[in-house]
Structure formats: C-alpha cells, structure tokens
C-alpha positions as CSV (number, residue, x, y, z in Angstrom):
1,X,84.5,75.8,126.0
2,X,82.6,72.1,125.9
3,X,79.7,74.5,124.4
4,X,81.8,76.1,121.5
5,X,83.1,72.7,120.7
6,X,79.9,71.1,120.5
7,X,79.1,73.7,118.6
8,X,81.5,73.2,116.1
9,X,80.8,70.0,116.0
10,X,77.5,70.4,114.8
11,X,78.3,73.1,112.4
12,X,80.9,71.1,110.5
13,X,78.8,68.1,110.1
14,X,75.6,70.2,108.7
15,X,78.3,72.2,105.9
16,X,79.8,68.9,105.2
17,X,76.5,67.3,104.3
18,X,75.8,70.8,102.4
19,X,79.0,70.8,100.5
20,X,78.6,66.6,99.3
21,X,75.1,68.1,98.5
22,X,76.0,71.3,96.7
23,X,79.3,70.4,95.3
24,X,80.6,73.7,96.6
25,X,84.4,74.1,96.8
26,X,83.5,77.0,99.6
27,X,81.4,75.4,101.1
28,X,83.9,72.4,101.4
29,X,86.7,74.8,102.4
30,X,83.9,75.9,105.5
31,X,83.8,72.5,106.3
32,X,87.8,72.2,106.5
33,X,87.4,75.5,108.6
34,X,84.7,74.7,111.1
35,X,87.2,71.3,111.2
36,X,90.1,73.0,112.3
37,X,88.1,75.4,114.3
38,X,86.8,72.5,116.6
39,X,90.2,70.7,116.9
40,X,91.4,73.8,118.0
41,X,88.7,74.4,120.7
42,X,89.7,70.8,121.8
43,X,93.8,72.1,121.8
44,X,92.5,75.5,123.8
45,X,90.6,72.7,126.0
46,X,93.8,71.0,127.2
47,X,95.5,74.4,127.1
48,X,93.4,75.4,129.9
49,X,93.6,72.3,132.1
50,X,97.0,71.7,131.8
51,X,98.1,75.3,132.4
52,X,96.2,75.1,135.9
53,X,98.1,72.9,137.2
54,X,100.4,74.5,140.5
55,X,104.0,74.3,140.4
56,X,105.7,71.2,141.5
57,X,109.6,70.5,141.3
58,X,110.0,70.0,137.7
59,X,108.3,72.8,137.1
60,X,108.8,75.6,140.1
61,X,107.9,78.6,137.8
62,X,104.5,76.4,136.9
63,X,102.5,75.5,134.1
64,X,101.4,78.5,132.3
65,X,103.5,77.9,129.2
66,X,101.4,75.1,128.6
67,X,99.0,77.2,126.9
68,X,101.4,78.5,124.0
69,X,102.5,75.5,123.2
70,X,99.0,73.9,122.6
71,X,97.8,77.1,121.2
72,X,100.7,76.6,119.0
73,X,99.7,72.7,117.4
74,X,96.0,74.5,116.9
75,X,97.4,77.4,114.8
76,X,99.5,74.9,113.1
77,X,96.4,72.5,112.5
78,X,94.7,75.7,111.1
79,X,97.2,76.1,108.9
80,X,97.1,72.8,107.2
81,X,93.7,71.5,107.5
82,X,91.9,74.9,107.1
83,X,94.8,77.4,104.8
84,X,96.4,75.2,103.2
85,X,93.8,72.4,101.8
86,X,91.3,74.8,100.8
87,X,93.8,76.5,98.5
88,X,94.4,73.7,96.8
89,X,90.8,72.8,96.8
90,X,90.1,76.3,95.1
91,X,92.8,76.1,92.8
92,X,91.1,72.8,91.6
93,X,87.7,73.9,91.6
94,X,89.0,76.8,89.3
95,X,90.6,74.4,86.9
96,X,87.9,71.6,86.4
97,X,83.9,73.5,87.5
98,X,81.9,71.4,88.9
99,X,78.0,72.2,88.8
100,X,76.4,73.2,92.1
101,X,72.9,71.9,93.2
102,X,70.7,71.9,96.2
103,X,71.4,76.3,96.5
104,X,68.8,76.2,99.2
105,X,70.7,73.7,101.8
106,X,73.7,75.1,100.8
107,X,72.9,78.6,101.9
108,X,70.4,77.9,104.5
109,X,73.2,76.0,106.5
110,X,75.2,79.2,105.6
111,X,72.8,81.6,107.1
112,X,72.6,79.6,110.1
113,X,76.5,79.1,110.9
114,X,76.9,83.0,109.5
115,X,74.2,83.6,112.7
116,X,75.6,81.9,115.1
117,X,79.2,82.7,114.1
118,X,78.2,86.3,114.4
119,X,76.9,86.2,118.2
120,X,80.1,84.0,119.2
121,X,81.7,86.6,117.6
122,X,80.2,89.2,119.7
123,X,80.3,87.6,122.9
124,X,84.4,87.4,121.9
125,X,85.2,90.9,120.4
126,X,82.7,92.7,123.6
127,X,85.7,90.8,126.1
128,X,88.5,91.7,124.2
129,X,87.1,95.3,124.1
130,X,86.8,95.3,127.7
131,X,90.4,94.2,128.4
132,X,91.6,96.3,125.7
133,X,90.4,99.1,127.5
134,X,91.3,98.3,130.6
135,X,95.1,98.5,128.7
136,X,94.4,101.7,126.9
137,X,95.1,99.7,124.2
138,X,93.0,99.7,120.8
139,X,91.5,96.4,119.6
140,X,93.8,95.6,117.1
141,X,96.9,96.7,119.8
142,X,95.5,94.3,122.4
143,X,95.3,90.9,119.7
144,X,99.0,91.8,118.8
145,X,100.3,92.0,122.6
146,X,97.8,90.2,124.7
147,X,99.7,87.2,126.5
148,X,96.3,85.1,126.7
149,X,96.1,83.1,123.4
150,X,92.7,81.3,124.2
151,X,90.8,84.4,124.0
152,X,92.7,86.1,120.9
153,X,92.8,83.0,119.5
154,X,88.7,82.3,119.8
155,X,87.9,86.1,118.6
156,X,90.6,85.7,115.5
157,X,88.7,82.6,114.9
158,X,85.2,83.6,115.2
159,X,86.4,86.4,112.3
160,X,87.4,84.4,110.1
161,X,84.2,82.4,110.5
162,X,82.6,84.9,109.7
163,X,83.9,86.3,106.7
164,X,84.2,82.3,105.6
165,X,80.5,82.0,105.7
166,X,79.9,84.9,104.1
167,X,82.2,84.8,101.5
168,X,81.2,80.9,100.5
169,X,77.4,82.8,101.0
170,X,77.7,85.0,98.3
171,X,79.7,82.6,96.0
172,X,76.5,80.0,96.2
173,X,74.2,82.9,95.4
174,X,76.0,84.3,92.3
175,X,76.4,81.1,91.0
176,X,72.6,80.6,91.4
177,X,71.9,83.8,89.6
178,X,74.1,82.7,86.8
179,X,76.8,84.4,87.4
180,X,80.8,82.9,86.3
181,X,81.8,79.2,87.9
182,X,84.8,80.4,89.1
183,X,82.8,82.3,92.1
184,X,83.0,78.9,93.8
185,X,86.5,78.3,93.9
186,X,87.7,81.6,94.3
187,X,85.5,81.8,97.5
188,X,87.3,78.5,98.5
189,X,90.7,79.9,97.7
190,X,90.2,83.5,99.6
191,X,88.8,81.5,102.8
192,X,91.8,79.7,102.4
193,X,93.9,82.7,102.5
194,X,92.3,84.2,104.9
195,X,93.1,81.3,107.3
196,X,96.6,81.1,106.3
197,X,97.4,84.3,107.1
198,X,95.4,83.9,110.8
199,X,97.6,81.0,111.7
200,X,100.3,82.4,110.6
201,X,100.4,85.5,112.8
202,X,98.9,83.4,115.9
203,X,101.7,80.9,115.3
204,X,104.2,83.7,115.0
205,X,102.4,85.1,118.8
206,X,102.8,81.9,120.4
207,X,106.2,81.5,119.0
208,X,107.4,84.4,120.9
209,X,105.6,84.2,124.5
210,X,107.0,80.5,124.0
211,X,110.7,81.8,124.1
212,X,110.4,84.1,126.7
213,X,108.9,87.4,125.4
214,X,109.4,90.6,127.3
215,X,106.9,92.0,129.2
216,X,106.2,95.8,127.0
217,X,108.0,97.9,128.2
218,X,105.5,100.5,129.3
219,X,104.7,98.0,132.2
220,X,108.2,97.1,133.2
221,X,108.6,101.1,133.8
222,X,105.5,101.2,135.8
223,X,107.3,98.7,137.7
224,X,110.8,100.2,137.4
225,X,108.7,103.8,139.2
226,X,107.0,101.2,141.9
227,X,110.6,100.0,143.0
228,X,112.3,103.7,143.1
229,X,109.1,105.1,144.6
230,X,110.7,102.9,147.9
231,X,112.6,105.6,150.3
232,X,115.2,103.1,151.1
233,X,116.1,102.6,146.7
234,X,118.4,105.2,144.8
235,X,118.3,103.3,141.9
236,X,117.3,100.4,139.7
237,X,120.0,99.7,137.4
238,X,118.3,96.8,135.2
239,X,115.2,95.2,135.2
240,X,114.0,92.6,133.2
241,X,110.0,91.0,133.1
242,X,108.9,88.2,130.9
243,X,105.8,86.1,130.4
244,X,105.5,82.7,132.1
245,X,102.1,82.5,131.1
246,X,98.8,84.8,130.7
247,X,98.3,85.2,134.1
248,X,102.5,85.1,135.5
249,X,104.5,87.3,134.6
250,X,108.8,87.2,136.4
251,X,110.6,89.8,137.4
252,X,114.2,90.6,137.9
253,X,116.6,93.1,138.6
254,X,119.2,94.8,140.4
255,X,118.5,97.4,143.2
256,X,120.9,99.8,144.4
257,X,119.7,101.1,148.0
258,X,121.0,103.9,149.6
259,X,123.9,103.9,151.8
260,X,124.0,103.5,155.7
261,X,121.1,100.3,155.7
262,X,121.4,97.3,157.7
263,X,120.7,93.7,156.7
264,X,117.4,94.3,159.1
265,X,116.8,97.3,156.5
266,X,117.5,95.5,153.6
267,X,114.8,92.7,154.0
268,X,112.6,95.4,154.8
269,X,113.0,97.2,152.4
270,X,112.9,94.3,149.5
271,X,109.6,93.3,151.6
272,X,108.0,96.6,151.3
273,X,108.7,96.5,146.8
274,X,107.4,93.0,146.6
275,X,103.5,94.1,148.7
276,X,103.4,97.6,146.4
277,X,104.3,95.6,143.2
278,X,102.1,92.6,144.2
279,X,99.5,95.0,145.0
280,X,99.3,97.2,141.7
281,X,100.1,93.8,140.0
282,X,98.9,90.6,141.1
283,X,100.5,89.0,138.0
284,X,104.0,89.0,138.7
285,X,104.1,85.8,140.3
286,X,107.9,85.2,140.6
287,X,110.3,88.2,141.7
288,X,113.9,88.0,142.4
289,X,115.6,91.6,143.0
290,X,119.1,91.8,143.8
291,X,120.9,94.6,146.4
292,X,123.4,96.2,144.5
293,X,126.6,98.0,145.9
C-alpha cells in the first residue's frame, strides 16, 4: 500500500507539471484524479490499521467497520476533487480554448502512467478474479457484493485510471493532428464523469455495509443447512447474518431442537453448530443462537 501511494505520488506530480506545460484540461483533470487516487490510498492506509485493531470494551464486536467508513471519506474525496472539479474544468475549457504546447511531455507522461496504471490494474483485476471464483461469482457480481472495499475500491480505481489516461491520450493527440479544440475539454469532462459515477456507486457500497448489510442470502442458507444438518435441531425458525467487516461476519437466530434433550444436551448440541459453522466458515466471528420451545 506505501508502494501504490508513492506511486501516486509521483504520477500526479509528473501530469501536473505536464498539464502547466501543455495547458491540457485532461490532462489537468488526470492530475485531479491521480490526486484523489493517492489520498484515497492514504484513507485505504488507515482503513487497514485501524480495522486490525482486536476488540476491546467499547467495541466488543471489533473494529472492522472501520474500513467502510474511511473507504467512505475516500469515495467522497473522489467525488469532489476528481468528479466533480474536472467537470467544471471541462466545461470551461469548452467555453474559452486554450492552445496546447509541449504534445511530446504531455503524452509521454501519459504513456508512462497509462503503463503503469495498466499493470496495477492487472495485478488488481487477476485477485478479484481469483476471489470471484472462489464465489462462483462473475467479476462484475463480486465488485457489487464483495464486503472488502480496499480491494474493490483499488481495481475500480485502477479502471478508471486507465481509461483517464487514455482518454486525455487521445485528446492530446487529435488536437496535435489538428483536429477540433473541444477534444481537450471534452476528454476532461468524460474523465470527470467517469469518476463521478465510480464514487458514487462505491459510496453507495460503503453506505450499506456501514448500516448493517445482510449477508446474501445464498450464504445464510448454506448456514441455515449447517445448523439443521445437527441430529439434535428440527428446525431453524429465523436466522439473520450481517457484515461487521470484510473478514466478520454475526450470526443469529432461533433454533428449535427436538424434544426429550437435557440442558447437558443442549450445550452440546449448540457446541457441535458453532465447530461445523466455524469450520466451513471461519468468518462468522460472533454467533448467538437461541433454543426455541
């Protein structure tokens, strides 16, 4: 993570001396972006630390939340600093042209960050693939139900950096081979779009693991078959599972065991669901299951 955001670092400082060399609205709006994109892998940063952290009284369901929320400020700061100001950027650049010089920084800082941006995005997209497998899950249905938002947040990212660079790529190189002004600032305004729409549907993800967001359902059935699977249960009349974090996941519910069991029975019983369910999944982290008459 201290890599990417180094990384970032670097990138935005070589399109921001580009874009005060070029004059490029797009390549000012990819300076905005790689911005954002590095205070965001600072938020993930403290996302990680601070979601480590092992319960303690205040917290005795731990810190895992802690990841939404500062996943959360750094869709919100994409939003702002990388949507919403190069819009408005574009929008001006499409109202008052302003000549482009120096092509050859311009795109050869392009190239490089289009590079780069592409073998981040690799490394991202080949992990997301892998989990997404691992789900039975398509890439697309993974990024809209994963519960980790530093990952789906990086690969989301790394796409629109992408795109960004190439779109403020071409818009350099058809204004060099006299093609219409307006290339420039409708680059900017489609990065800025682009972005917008990302931080909106992250912020929209974050909101909803933030408030408690069910577990899918498939998985709570799975669960649901684990308990009833038990000799001693006749039936589960409600269970409920929702997110505490990526990695914790609570679980509760009624259980209605069959008739003629002892308290010794009972606890044994409740003993033998929690090892089967920790065992097939190690992420419910808090369970409380309730004997039913």
């Amino acid at each position: 993570m201290l890599a990417a955001l180094a990384a970032n670092v670097t990138i935005t400082i070589a399109k921001g001396v580009a874009a005060v060399l070029t004059g490029s609205a797009a390549l000012l709006a990819e300076t905005l972006h790689s911005a954002a994109d590095a205070g965001n892998e600072l938020f993930l940063l403290v996302a990680l630390r601070r979601s480590a952290r092992e319960p303690d009284e205040r917290h005795p369901f731990g810190y895992g939340a802690e990841r939404y929320f500062w996943a959360l400020l750094a869709a919100l700061g994409m939003f702002v600093v990388g949507g919403a100001v190069s819009v408005w950027h574009g929008v001006q650049s499409l109202l008052d042209p302003a000549p482009l010089d120096s092509f050859w920084v311009g795109a050869a800082v392009l190239t490089i960050a289009l590079v780069l941006d592409s073998s981040s995005r690799f490394v991202a997209g080949r992990e997301v693939r892998r989990r997404a497998r691992a789900r039975a899950l398509g890439v697309r249905g993974y990024v809209r139900e994963s519960a980790d938002p530093t990952l789906t947040t990086v690969y989301l990212e790394d796409t629109a950096d992408v795109v960004g660079a190439a779109l403020a790529l071409i818009a350099l190189i058809v204004h060099e081979l006299g093609g219409p002004a307006a290339a420039d600032g409708i680059a900017s305004i489609l990065i800025g779009v682009l972005l917008l729409y990302i931080a909106t549907r992250l912020a929209s993800r974050n909101r909803d693991l933030l408030t408690n967001q069910a577990v899918p359902d498939r998985y709570s059935e799975r669960v649901r078959d684990l308990i009833v699977a038990d000799g001693a249960v006749a039936d589960v009349p409600s269970l409920q599972a929702i997110y505490l974090g990526p990695r914790d996941v609570l679980v509760t519910g009624e259980v209605r065991l069959h008739d003629g069991l002892d308290g010794d029975d009972v606890v044994d019983a409740l003993d033998r669901i929690k090892r089967s369910i920790s065992a097939r999944y190690p992420q419910v982290s808090h369970w409380y299951l309730t004997p039913v008459a």
